[in-house]
C-alpha positions in Angstrom: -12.3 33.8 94.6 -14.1 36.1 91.9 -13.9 38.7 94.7 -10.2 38.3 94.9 -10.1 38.7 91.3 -11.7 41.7 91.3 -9.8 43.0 93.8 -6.9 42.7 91.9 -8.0 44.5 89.2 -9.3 47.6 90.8 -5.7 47.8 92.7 -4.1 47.4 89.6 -5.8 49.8 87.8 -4.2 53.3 86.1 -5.9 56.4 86.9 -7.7 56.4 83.4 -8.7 53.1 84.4 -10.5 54.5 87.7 -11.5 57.4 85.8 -13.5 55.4 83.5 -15.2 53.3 85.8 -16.6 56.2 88.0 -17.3 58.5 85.6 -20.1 56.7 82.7 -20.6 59.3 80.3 -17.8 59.8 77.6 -17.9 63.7 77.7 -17.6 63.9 81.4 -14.5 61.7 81.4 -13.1 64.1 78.3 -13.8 67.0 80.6 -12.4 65.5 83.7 -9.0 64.5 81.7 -8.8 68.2 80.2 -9.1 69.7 83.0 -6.5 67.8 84.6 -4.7 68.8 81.3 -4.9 72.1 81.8 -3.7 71.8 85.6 -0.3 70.6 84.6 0.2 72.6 81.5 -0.7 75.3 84.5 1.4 74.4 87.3 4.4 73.8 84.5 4.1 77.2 83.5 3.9 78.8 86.7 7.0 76.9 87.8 8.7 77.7 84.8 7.9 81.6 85.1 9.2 81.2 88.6 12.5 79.8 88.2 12.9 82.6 85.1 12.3 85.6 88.1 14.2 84.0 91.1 17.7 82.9 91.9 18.7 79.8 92.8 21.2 79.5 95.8 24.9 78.4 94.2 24.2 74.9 96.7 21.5 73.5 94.7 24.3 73.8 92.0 22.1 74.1 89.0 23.2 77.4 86.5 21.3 80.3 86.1 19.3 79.7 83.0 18.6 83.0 80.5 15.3 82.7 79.2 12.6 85.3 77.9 9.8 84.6 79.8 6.8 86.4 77.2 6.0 82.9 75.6 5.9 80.7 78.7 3.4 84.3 80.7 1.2 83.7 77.1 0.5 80.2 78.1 -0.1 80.6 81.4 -2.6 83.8 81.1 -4.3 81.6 78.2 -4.9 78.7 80.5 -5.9 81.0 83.5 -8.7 82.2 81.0 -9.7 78.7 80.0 -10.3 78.8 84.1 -12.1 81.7 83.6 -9.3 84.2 85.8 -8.9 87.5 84.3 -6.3 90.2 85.2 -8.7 93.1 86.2 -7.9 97.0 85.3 -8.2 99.2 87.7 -10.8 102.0 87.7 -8.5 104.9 87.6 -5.4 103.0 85.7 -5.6 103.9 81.3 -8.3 106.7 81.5 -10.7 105.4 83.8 -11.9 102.5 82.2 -9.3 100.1 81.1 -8.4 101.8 78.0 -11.6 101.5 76.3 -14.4 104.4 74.8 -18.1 104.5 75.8 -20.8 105.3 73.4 -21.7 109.3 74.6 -17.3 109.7 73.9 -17.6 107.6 70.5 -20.8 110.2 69.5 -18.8 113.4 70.7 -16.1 112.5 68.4 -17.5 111.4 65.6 -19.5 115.1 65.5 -16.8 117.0 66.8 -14.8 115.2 63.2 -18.1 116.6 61.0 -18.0 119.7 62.3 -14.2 120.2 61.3 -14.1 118.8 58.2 -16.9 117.8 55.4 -16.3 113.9 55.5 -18.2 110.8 55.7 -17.8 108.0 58.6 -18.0 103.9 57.3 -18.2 101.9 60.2 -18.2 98.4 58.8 -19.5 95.3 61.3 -18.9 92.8 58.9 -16.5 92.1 56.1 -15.4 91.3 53.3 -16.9 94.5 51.8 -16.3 95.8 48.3 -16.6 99.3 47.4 -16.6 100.0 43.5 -18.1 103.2 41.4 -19.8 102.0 38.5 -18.6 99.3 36.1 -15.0 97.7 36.0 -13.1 99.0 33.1 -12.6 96.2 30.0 -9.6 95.8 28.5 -9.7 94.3 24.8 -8.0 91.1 24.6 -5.3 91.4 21.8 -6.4 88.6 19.1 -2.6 88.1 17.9 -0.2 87.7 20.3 2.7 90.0 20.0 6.0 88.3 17.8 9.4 88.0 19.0 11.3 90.6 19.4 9.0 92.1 21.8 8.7 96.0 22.3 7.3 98.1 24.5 
């Protein structure tokens, strides 16, 4: 009869009740429920980004909804990197490398920019960053406060 029982209670069961008796380890059943997560926040953006670039046929009878689809492509691209999917560049596409400046460019600049003009390059890799020439300037604190009617 305990058999029966038991049963019962593994038919019965939820998916987060399967879930934690398969999976022992706390972190692993976070993991395993973010993922899953993730999946449906995916597949609800992709269907949503769908329906905003197709039209529906006039039997379904459902109206043609006006949406801007920028937020609902953010979400989806962010949770495609959470996967780990990228959109890749071409090689020829935005000056050959996807936009971006390799070291032996960066150098030909910056000495191309001495030779035309007398300035100084600051390339700062971490912040905050204060730059000051000598001290601050005191002002005197007045020791009576000015008397009604003020003047300037």
């Amino acid at each position: 009869m305990t058999e029966e029982v038991k049963n019962r209670e593994t038919k019965n069961k939820s998916i987060f009740g399967k879930l934690k008796n398969s999976v022992d380890d706390k972190e692993e059943q976070l993991e395993i429920l973010s993922t899953f997560v993730r999946l449906a926040i995916l597949v609800w953006s992709g269907g949503i980004l769908t329906l905003a670039y197709i039209k529906l046929p006039v039997a379904l009878g459902i109206p043609e909804q006006k949406l801007d689809p920028t937020f609902i492509a953010s979400v989806f691209t962010g949770v495609l990197a959470t996967f780990g999917v990228q959109a890749a560049k071409k090689a020829g596409e935005n000056g050959g490398n996807g936009g971006g400046i390799s070291k032996e460019d960066l150098e030909k600049l910056i000495d191309a920019a001495a030779q035309t003009a007398p300035a100084q390059t600051i390339r700062v890799e971490q912040g905050p960053i204060r730059i000051a020439n000598g001290e601050p300037p005191i002002k005197p604190v007045p020791i009576d406060p000015p008397q009604p009617p003020y003047s300037l």
